[in-house]
C-alpha positions as CSV (number, residue, x, y, z in Angstrom):
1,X,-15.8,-74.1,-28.5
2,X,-13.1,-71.4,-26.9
3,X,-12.4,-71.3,-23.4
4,X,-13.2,-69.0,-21.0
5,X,-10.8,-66.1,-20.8
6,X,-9.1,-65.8,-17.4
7,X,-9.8,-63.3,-15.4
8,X,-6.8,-61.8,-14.9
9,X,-6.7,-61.4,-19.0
10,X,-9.9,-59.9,-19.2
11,X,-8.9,-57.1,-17.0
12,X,-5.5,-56.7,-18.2
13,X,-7.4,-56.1,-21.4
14,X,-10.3,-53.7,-18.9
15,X,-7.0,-52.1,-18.0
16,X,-5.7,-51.2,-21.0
17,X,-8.9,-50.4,-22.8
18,X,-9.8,-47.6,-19.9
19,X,-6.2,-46.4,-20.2
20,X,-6.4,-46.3,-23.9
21,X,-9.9,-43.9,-23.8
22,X,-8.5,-41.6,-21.1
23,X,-5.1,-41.0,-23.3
24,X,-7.2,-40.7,-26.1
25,X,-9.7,-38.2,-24.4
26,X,-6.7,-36.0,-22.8
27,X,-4.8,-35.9,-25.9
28,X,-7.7,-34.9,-28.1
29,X,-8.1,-31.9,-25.3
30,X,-4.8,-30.8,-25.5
31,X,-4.3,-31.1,-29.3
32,X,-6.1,-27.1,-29.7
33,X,-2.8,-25.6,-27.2
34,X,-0.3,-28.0,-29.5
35,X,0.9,-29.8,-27.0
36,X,1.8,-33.9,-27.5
37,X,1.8,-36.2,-24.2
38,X,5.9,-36.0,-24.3
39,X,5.5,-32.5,-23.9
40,X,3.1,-32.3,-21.4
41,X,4.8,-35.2,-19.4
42,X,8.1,-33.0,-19.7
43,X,6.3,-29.8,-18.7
44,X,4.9,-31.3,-15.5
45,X,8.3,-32.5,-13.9
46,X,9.5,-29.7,-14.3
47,X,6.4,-27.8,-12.3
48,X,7.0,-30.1,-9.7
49,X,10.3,-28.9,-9.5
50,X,9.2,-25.7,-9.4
51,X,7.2,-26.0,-6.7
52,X,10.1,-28.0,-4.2
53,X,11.7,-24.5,-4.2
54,X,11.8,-23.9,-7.6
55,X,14.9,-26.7,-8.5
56,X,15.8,-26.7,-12.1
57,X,17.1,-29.8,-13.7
58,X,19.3,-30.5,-16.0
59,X,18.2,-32.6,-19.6
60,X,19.9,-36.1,-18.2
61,X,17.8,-35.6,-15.2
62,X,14.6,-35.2,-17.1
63,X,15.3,-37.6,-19.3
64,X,15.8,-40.0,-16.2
65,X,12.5,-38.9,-14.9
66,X,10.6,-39.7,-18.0
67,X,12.3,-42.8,-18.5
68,X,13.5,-42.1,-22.1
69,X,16.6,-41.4,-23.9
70,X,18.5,-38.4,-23.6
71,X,18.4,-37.8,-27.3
72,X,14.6,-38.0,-27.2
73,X,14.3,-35.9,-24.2
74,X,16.7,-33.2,-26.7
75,X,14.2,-33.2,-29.3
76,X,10.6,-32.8,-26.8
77,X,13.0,-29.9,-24.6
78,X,13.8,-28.8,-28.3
79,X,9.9,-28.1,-29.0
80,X,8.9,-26.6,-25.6
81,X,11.7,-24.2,-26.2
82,X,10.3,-23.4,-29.0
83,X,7.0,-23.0,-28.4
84,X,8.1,-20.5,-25.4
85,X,7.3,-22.4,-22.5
86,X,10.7,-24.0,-21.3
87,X,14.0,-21.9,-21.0
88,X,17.6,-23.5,-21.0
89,X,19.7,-21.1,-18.1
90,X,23.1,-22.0,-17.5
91,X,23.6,-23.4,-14.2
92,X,25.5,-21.6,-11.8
93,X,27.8,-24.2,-10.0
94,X,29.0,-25.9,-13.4
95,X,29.3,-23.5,-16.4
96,X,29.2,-26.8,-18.8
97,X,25.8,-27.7,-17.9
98,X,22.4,-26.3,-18.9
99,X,19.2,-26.7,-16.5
100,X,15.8,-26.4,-17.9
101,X,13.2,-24.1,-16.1
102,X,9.2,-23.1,-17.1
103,X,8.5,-19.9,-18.4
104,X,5.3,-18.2,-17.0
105,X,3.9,-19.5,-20.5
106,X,5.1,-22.7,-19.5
107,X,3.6,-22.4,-16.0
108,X,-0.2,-21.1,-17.7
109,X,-0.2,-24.6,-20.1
110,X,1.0,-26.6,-17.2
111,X,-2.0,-25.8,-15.4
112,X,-3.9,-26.0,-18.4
113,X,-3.1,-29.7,-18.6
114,X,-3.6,-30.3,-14.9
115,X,-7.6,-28.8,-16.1
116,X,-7.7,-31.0,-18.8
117,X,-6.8,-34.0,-17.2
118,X,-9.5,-33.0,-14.3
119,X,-12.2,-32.3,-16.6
120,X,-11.1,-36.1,-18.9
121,X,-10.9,-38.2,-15.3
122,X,-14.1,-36.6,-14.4
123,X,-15.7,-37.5,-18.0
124,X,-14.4,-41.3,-17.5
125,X,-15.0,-42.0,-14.0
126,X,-18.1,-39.6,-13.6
127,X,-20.6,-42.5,-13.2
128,X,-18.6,-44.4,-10.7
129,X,-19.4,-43.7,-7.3
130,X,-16.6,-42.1,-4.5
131,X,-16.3,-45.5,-2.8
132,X,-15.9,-47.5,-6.2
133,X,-13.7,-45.0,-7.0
134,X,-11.2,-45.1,-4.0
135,X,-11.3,-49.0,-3.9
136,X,-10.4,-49.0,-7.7
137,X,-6.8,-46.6,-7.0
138,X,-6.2,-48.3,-4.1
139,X,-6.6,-51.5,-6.0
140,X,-4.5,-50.3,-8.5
141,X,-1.7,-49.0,-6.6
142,X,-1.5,-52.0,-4.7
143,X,-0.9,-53.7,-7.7
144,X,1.7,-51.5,-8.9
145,X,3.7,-51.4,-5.9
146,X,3.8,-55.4,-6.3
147,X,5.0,-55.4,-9.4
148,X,7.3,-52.5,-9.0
149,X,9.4,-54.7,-6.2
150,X,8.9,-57.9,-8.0
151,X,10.2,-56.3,-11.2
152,X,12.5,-53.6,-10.5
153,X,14.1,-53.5,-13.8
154,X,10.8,-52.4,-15.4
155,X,11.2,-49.1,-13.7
156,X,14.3,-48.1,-15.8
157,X,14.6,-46.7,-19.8
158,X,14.2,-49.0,-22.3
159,X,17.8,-50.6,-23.1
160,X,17.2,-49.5,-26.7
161,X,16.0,-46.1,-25.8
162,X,12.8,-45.8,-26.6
163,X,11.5,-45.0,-23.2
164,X,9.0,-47.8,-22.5
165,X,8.1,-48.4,-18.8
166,X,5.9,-51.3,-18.5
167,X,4.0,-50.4,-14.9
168,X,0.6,-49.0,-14.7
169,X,0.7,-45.1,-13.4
170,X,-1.1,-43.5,-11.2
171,X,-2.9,-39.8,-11.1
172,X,0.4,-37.3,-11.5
173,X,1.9,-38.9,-13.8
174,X,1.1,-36.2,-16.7
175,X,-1.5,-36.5,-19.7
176,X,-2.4,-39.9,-19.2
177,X,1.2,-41.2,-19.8
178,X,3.5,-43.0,-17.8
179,X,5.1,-41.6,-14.3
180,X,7.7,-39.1,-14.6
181,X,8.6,-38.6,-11.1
């Protein structure tokens, strides 16, 4: 006979599995406006650089913020461009350097994503009542922030570039992805 799993296992593995569905449920919503969770990570740093008096950032900066290479961060800026929603303006104090800004396209699928996201959170947590709720997030942050000062190496790209950040995220962190600012 097995032995009981420990607690803490079984809701690592809650965790994970509630995670997992809310991805799954945001990216599935997002799939129809072509947008991939890199991209709509990418897209929402810069918004909120937008709106803290409309700072542009350069591609190391982003890649910084969503904790993954700066040749991957190339190749998701690459898309956006692409797609219209991101612009690459030259920045006015150092002619070398290029800073990424939203285009109003840009802006329309960044609040697109913040619907989705809304109308996924609400699917998920929908039977859970407001005090549940509120317990659970502050639950969970407390348990990040623990982590986050016990292992602050966790909090940095991974050292073969692929990005990985092993802490939980919270609620602006993009379409159910990892913290990007």
């Amino acid at each position: 006979m097995s032995s009981p799993v420990p607690t803490e296992v079984e809701l690592a593995d809650a965790v994970t599995r509630a995670a997992k569905r809310i991805r799954r449920g945001t990216f599935h919503q997002l799939a129809p406006f072509g947008i991939n969770p890199s991209q709509g990570r990418a897209l929402e740093v810069l918004a909120r650089g937008a709106q803290r008096g409309g700072q542009m950032i350069r591609l190391n900066q982003l890649a910084e913020r969503l904790r993954i290479a700066p040749r991957s961060v190339t190749t998701v800026v690459d898309a956006l461009e692409a797609a219209g929603l991101v612009a690459r303006v030259q920045d006015p104090e150092d002619r070398r350097a290029i800073l990424l800004r939203l285009t109003e396209a840009g802006e329309q699928t960044v609040d697109r994503i913040g619907q989705v996201r809304q109308q996924v959170a609400e699917e998920y947590f929908g039977s859970v009542g407001p005090e549940d709720r509120s317990a659970l997030l502050r639950l969970l942050r407390s348990v990040n922030e623990a982590h986050d000062r016990a292992h602050p190496h966790h909090q940095h790209p991974h050292p073969h570039g692929h990005g990985h950040d092993h802490r939980q995220h919270g609620p602006a962190d993009g379409p159910g992805t990892p913290a990007a600012d």
